[in-house]
C-alpha positions as CSV (number, residue, x, y, z in Angstrom):
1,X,-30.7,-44.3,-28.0
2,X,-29.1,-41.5,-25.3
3,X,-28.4,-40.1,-25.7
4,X,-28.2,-41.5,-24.9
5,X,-31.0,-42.3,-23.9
6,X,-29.9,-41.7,-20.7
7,X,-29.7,-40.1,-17.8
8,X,-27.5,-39.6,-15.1
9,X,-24.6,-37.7,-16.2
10,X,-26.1,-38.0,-16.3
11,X,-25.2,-37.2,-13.5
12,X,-23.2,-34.6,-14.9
13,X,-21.8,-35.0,-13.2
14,X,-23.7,-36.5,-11.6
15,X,-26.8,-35.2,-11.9
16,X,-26.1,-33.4,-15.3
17,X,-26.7,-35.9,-17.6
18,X,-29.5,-37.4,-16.4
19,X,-31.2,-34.9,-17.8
20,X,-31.7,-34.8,-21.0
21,X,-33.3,-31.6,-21.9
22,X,-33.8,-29.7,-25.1
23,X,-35.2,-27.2,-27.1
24,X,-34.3,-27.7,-30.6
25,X,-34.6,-24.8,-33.1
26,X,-33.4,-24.9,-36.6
27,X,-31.8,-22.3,-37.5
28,X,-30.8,-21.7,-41.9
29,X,-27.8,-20.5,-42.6
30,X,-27.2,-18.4,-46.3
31,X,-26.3,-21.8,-48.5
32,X,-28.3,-24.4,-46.3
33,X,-30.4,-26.5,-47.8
34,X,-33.6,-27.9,-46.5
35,X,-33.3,-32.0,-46.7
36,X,-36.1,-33.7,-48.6
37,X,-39.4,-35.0,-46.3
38,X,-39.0,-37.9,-49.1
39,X,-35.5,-39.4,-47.8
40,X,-36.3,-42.3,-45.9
41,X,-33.4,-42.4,-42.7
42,X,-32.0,-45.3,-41.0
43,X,-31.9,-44.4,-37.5
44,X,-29.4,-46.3,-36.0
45,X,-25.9,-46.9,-38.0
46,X,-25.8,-50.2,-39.6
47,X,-23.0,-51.4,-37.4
48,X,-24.9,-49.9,-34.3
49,X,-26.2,-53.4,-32.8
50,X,-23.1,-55.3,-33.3
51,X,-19.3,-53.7,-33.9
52,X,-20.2,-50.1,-33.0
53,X,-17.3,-48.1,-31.5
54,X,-17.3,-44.5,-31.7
55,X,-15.9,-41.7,-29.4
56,X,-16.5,-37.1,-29.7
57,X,-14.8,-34.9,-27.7
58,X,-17.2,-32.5,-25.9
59,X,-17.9,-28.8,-25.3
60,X,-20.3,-26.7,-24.0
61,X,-21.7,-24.8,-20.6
62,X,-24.0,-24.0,-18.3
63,X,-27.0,-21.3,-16.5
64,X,-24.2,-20.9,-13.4
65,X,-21.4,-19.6,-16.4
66,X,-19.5,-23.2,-16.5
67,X,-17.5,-24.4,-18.9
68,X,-17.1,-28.0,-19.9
69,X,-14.6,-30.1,-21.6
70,X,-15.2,-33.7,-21.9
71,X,-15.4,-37.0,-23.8
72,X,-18.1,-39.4,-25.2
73,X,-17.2,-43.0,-25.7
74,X,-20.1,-45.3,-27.4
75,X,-19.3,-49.4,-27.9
76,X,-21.4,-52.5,-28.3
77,X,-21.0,-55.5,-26.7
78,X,-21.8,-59.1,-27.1
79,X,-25.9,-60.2,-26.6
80,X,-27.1,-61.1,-22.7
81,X,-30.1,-61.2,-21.4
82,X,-31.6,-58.4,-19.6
83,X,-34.7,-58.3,-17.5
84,X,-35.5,-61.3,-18.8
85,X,-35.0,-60.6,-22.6
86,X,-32.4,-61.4,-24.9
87,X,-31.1,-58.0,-25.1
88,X,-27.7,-56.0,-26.8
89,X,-26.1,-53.3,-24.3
90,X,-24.2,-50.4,-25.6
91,X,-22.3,-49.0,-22.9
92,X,-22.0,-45.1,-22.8
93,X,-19.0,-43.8,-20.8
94,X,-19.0,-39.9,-20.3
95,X,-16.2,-37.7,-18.3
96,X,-16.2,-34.5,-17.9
97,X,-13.9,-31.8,-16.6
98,X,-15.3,-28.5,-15.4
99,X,-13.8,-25.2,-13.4
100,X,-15.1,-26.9,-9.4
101,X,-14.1,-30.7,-10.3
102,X,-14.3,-33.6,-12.7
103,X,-17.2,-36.2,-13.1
104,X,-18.0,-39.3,-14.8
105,X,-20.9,-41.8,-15.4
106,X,-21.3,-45.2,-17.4
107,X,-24.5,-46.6,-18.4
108,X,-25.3,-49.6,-20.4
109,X,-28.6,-49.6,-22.8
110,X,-29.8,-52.7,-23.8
111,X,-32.3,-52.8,-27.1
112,X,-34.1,-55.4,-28.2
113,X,-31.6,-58.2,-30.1
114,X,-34.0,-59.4,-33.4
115,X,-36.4,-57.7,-35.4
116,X,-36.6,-54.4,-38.1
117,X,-38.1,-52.6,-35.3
118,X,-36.2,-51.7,-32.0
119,X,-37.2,-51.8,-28.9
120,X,-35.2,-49.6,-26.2
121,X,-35.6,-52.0,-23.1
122,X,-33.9,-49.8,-20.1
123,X,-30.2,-49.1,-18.4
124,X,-28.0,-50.5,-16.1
125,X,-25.1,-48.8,-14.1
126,X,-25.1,-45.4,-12.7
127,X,-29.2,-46.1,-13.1
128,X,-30.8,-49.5,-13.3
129,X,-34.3,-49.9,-14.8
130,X,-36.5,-52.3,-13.0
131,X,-39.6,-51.9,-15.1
132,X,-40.6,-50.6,-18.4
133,X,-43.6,-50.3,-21.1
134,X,-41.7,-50.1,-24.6
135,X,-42.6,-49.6,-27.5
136,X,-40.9,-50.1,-31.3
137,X,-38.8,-47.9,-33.0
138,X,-38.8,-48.7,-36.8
139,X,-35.6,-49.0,-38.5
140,X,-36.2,-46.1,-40.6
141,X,-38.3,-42.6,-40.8
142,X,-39.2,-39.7,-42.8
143,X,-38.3,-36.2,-41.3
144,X,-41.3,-35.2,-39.6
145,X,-42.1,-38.1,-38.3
146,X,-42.1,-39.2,-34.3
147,X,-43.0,-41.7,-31.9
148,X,-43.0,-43.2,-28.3
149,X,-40.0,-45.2,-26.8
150,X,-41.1,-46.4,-23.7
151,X,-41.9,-45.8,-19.7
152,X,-39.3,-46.7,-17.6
153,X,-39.3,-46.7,-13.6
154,X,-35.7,-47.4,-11.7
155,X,-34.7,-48.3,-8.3
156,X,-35.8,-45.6,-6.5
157,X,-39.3,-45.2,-8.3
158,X,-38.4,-42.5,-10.2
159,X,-40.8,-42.9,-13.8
160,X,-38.9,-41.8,-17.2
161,X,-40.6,-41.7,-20.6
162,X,-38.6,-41.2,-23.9
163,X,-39.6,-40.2,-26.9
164,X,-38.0,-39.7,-30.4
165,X,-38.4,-37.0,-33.4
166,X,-36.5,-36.7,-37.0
167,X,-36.6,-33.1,-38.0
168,X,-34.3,-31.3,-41.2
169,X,-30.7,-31.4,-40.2
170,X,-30.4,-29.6,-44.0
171,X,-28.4,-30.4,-46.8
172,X,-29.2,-33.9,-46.7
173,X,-29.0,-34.6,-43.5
174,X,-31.7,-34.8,-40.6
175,X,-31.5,-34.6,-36.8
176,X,-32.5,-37.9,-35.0
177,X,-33.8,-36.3,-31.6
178,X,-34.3,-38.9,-28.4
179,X,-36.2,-36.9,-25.5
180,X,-36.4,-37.6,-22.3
181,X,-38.7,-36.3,-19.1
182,X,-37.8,-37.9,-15.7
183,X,-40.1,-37.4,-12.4
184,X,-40.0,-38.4,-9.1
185,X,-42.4,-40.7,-7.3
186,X,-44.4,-37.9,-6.2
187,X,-45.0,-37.1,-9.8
188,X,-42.6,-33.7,-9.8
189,X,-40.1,-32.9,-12.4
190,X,-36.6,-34.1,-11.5
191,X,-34.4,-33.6,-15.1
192,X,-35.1,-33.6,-19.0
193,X,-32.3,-34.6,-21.3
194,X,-32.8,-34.2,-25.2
195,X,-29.9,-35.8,-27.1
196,X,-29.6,-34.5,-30.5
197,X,-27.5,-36.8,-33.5
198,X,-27.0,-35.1,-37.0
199,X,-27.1,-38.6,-39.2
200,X,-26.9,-39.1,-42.9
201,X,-29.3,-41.0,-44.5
202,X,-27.2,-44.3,-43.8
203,X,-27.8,-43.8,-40.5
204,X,-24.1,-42.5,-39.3
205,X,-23.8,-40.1,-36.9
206,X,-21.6,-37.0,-37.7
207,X,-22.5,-34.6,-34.6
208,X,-24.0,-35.1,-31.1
209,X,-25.5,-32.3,-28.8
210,X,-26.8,-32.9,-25.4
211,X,-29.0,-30.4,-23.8
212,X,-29.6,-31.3,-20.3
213,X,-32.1,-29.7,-16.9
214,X,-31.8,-30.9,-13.6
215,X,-34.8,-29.2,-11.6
216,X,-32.5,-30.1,-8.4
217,X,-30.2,-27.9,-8.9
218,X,-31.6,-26.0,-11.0
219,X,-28.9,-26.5,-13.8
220,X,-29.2,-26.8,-17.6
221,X,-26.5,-27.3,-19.7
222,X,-25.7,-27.8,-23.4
223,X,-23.0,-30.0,-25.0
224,X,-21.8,-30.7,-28.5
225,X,-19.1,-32.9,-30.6
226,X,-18.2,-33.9,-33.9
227,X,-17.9,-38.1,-34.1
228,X,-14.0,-38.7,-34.5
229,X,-13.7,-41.2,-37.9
230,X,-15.6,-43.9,-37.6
């Protein structure tokens, strides 16, 4: 979804983006306007499941007083099957240049191919999802409104469950929120990663935040861009 849906980073570097983390507080500026609860939102652009191709450059830092620069690049590809279901993958490439090094990660998420409402079924590439429990995300939502994405366990065992959340992104916009919480087999916290989209009521994204904790290494780190034209 990130996000993302996402993880691995995710890996921030490795291991940043994995995480997907966030707090979200709105915050109203003088001349903000709250969006009405009665706007029905599409979710997902209306190009997102077959010709999407998006890029937004990235900034933001860290707990440890790092400072990022990177890019986020977002395209769909053809249909294929994938654990068994006809599935579409958009792949997620992120790169990231910091003050110790530069990182990168690529992950493919692959959602349900027919239907009004989506199913998220898991990732491939820098994490690979051998199991999941989803469930549907409808094609549009009222701010205020939330839901379940799914249960997903990977390779090594480690158990993710995502979420999602539309809150007021103000003047007639909302924030499409996609959390994620992921744990290691013994049940302890390994990241969070909260991906954050500012959409219009079409669906198109105009802005992208990630907030991301990795209880590893005890980083958390926030990110944000501005879609180039789409």
């Amino acid at each position: 979804m990130g996000t993302n849906i996402t993880g691995n980073r995710f890996l921030l570097i490795s291991l940043l983006i994995l995480s997907v983390f966030l707090t979200d507080q709105n915050i109203l500026f003088a001349g903000d306007k709250p969006t009405s609860k009665n706007i029905k939102f599409k979710l997902f652009p209306s190009n997102y499941f077959t010709t999407y191709n998006v890029s937004a450059d990235l900034t933001g830092s860290d707990n440890q007083g790092n400072s990022y620069t990177g890019t986020l690049q977002e395209k769909t590809f053809s249909k294929t099957k994938y654990l068994g279901k006809s599935a579409i993958p958009v792949k997620t490439v992120m790169g990231f240049v910091m003050s110790s090094g530069y990182g990168t990660a690529s992950l493919e998420n692959y959602y349900s191919a027919k239907g009004k409402n989506i199913h998220f079924l898991g990732v491939s590439g820098d994490i690979e999802t051998v199991s999941a429990k989803t469930f549907a995300i409808p094609d549009t939502a009222k701010i205020g409104r939330s839901g379940k994405i799914g249960t997903y366990t990977d390779k090594r065992n480690f158990k993710t469950n995502l979420s999602w959340q539309l809150e007021d992104g103000f003047n007639g916009k909302a924030k499409f929120i996609i959390l994620n919480k992921t744990t290691k087999p013994s049940g302890v916290l390994d990241n969070t990663f909260k991906t954050t989209y500012l959409i219009q009521k079409n669906g198109k994204r105009d802005a992208v935040e990630l907030e991301t904790y990795n209880d590893t290494v005890k980083i958390r780190m926030t990110l944000k861009g501005t879609y180039k034209k789409q």
